[in-house]
Structures are given as structure tokens and as C-alpha cells.
C-alpha positions in Angstrom: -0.8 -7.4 -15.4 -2.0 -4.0 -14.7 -0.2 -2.9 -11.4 -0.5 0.4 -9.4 2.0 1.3 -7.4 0.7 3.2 -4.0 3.8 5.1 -2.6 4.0 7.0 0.7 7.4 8.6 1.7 7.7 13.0 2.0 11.8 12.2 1.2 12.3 11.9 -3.0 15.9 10.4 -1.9 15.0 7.8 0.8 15.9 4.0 1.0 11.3 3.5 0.1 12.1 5.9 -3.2 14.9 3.4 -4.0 12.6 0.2 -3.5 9.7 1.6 -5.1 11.9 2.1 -8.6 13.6 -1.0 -8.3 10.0 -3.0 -8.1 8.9 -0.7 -10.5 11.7 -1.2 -12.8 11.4 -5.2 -12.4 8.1 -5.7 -12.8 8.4 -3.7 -16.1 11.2 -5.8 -17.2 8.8 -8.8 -16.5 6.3 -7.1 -19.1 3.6 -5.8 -16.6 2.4 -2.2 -17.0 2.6 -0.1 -13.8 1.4 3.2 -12.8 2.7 4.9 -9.9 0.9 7.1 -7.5 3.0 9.1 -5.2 1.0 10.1 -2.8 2.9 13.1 -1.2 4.0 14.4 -4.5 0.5 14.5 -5.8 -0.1 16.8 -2.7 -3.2 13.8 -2.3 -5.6 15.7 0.5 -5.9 12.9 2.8 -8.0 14.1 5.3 -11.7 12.6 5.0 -14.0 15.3 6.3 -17.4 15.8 6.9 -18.9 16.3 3.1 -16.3 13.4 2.4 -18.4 11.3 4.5 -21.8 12.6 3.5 -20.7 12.7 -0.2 -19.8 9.1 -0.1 -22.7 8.2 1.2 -24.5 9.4 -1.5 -22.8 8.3 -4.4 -21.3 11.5 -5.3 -17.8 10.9 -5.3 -14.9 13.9 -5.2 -13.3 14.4 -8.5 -10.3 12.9 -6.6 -11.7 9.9 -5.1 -13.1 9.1 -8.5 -9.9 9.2 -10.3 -8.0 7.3 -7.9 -10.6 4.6 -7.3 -10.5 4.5 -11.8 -6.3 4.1 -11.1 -7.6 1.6 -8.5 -10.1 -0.3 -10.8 -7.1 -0.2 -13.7 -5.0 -2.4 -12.0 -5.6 -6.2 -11.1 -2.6 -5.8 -8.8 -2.1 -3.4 -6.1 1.1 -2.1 -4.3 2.2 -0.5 -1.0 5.2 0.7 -0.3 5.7 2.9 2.6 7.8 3.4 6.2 6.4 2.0 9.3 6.0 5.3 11.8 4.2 4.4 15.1 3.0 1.0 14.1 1.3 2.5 11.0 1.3 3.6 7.6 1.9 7.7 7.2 -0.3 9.5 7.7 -1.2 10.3 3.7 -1.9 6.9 2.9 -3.6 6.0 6.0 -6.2 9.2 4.5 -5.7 7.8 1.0 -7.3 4.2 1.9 -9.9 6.4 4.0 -11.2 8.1 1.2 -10.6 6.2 -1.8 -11.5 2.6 -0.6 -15.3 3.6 -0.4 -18.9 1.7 0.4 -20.4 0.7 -2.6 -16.1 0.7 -4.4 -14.5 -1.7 -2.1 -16.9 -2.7 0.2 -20.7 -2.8 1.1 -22.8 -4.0 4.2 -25.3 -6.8 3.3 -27.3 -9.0 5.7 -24.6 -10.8 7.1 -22.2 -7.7 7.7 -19.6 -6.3 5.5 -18.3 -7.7 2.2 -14.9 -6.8 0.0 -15.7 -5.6 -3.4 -12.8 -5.5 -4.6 -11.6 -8.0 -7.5 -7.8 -7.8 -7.3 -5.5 -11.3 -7.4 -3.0 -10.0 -5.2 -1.3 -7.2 -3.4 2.3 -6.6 -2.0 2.9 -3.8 0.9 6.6 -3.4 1.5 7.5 -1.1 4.8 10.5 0.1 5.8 11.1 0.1 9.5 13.6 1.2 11.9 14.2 -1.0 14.5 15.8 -4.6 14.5 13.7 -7.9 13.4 14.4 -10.2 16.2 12.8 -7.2 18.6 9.7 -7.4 16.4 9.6 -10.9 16.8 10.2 -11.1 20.3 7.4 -9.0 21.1 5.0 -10.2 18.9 4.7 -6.5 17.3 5.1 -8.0 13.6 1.2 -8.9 14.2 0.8 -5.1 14.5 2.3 -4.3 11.6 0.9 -6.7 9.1 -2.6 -7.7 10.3 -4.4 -3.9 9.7 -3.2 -3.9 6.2 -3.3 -7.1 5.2 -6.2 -8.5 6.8 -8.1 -5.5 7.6 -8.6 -3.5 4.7 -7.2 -5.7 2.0 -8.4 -8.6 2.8 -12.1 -7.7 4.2 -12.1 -5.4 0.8 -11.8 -8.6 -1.0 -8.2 -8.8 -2.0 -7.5 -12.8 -2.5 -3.5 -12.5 -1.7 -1.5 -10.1 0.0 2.4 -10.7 0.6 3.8 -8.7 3.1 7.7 -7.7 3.3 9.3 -5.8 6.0 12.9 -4.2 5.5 14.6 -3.8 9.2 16.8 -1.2 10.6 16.8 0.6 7.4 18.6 3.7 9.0 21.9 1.5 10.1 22.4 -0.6 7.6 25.5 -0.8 5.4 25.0 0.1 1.5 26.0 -3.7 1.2 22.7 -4.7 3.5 20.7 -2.0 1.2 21.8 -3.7 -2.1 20.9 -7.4 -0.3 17.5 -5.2 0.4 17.1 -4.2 -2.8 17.9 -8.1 -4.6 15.0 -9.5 -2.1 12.8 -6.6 -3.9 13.7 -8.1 -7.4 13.0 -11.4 -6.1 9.6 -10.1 -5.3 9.1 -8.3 -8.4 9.8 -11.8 -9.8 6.8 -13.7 -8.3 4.1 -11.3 -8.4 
């Protein structure tokens, strides 16, 4: 399987740059061909401005919307890794998804509303976050963290599956809970 690999984090030595090249890693060991697209080390402009807007709308794409949407169509799997900051993505990728997921590329308005375009089997969005699980839990904030993603761009773009794994109190933790971490992301690597 085709698999691009969406990554989000500004710090080359952080605990996300260590999951995203064990999954990568992994899933090449399993025989599927990945592409990585780090977003901050591209320098991807993420802000979606006015001739964005009016560009999209008529089919006249920015060179670099059209090659990441091609990166995009290349894959039949998709991947997000990023830390959670303020019950969102960074900022870079929350820009990447503005521009690149499209009208008319991953989804389109039709009589009875919007539609997802969008063709691919599955996705996995791993976050990194750094406060405790059972306080997510507790207040119900998991909800917040998965549903946007998940539900709200992947699936309404049409994505059939999305897993969702969250990695808690990544900041604390000893290198003993970071290598458990880091098994678990094999294990998903392993059932993609």
C-alpha cells in the first residue's frame, strides 16, 4: 500500500520525530511504500489567503496545492502524526488540510449538501499530548481531540477508516514509558 506520511512537529529531535520513524520504519518492513511530508521542513506556507480561496474556486490550483494533493492522490493510505497544542493540530497542518484538501479534490456540495471525495481505505492520526489520560477522560475532552479530525475532515472527505492513537504526558514520561510508546506504534504499523 501507498502511504503518505503527514508530519507536524518544528523540533527534528522530539518524542513525534521518533514515532513518525518508527511507523515509517515498520510499515516499510511490512512491504508498504511510504512517502513522508514534513510539513515544517518543507517551510509548507500554510496560510490560505484570499487568491487561495478565489483560485480554488476556480480550478486553478497553486503549484503547491497541486503537488501535495498528487502526494495525496499517490497514497491509498494517509497518516497524521502531530502534538496536540490547544485542543488542535499546529498550526501548519491545520493550514495544510485548509489548502490542500480542496472542493472539487476531497469534497464537493451536491443537492443534498457536502460529499467526501476522497477514495482512501484508511487513515491513522497519532498526537502527542501533554497532560494525563484519565484527565482527558474525565472531562470528556478526548471527544475534542478526535472528533475534528477524524469525523470532520476525514471522514466527511470520504475517508472509510480512521484509527486514532493518543500518546499521554509525553513530556514526563520515563525512556522506559517512551519505548512502551514506541512498541504500541509498531503494533500499529502492524495492522494498517
Amino acid at each position: 500500500m501507498n502511504i503518505l506520511l503527514v508530519y507536524a512537529h518544528p523540533n527534528p529531535c522530539s518524542f513525534n520525530r521518533a514515532i513518525l520513524e518508527v511507523l515509517d520504519g515498520a510499515l516499510r518492513e511490512r512491504g508498504h511504500a511510504t512517502c513522508i511530508h514534513d510539513l515544517y521542513h518543507m517551510q509548507f506556507r500554510a496560510t490560505l489567503d484570499g487568491e487561495d480561496l478565489a483560485r480554488n474556486w476556480r480550478g486553478d490550483l497553486a503549484d503547491d496545492t497541486r503537488a501535495e494533493q498528487d502526494a495525496v492522490r499517490w497514497a491509498q493510505g494517509l497518516v497524521f502524526i502531530y502534538p496536540v497544542w490547544w485542543f488542535g493540530p499546529p498550526a501548519i497542518l491545520k493550514g495544510w488540510i485548509d489548502r490542500i484538501f480542496t472542493r472539487k479534490f476531497a469534497f464537493d456540495f451536491g443537492p443534498s449538501g457536502m460529499r467526501g471525495l476522497l477514495t482512501h481505505e484508511r487513515a491513522l492520526v497519532i498526537n502527542t499530548l501533554g497532560g494525563d489520560e484519565a484527565t482527558y477522560q474525565r472531562e470528556g475532552w478526548q471527544e475534542l481531540l478526535v472528533r475534528p479530525i477524524a469525523e470532520g475532515i476525514l471522514g466527511a472527505c470520504g475517508v472509510r477508516q480512521v484509527v486514532y492513537r493518543a500518546f499521554y504526558q509525553v513530556p514526563t514520561v520515563s525512556p522506559v514509558e517512551r519505548q512502551a510508546m514506541l512498541a504500541k506504534v509498531r503494533e500499529l504499523a502492524a495492522t494498517f
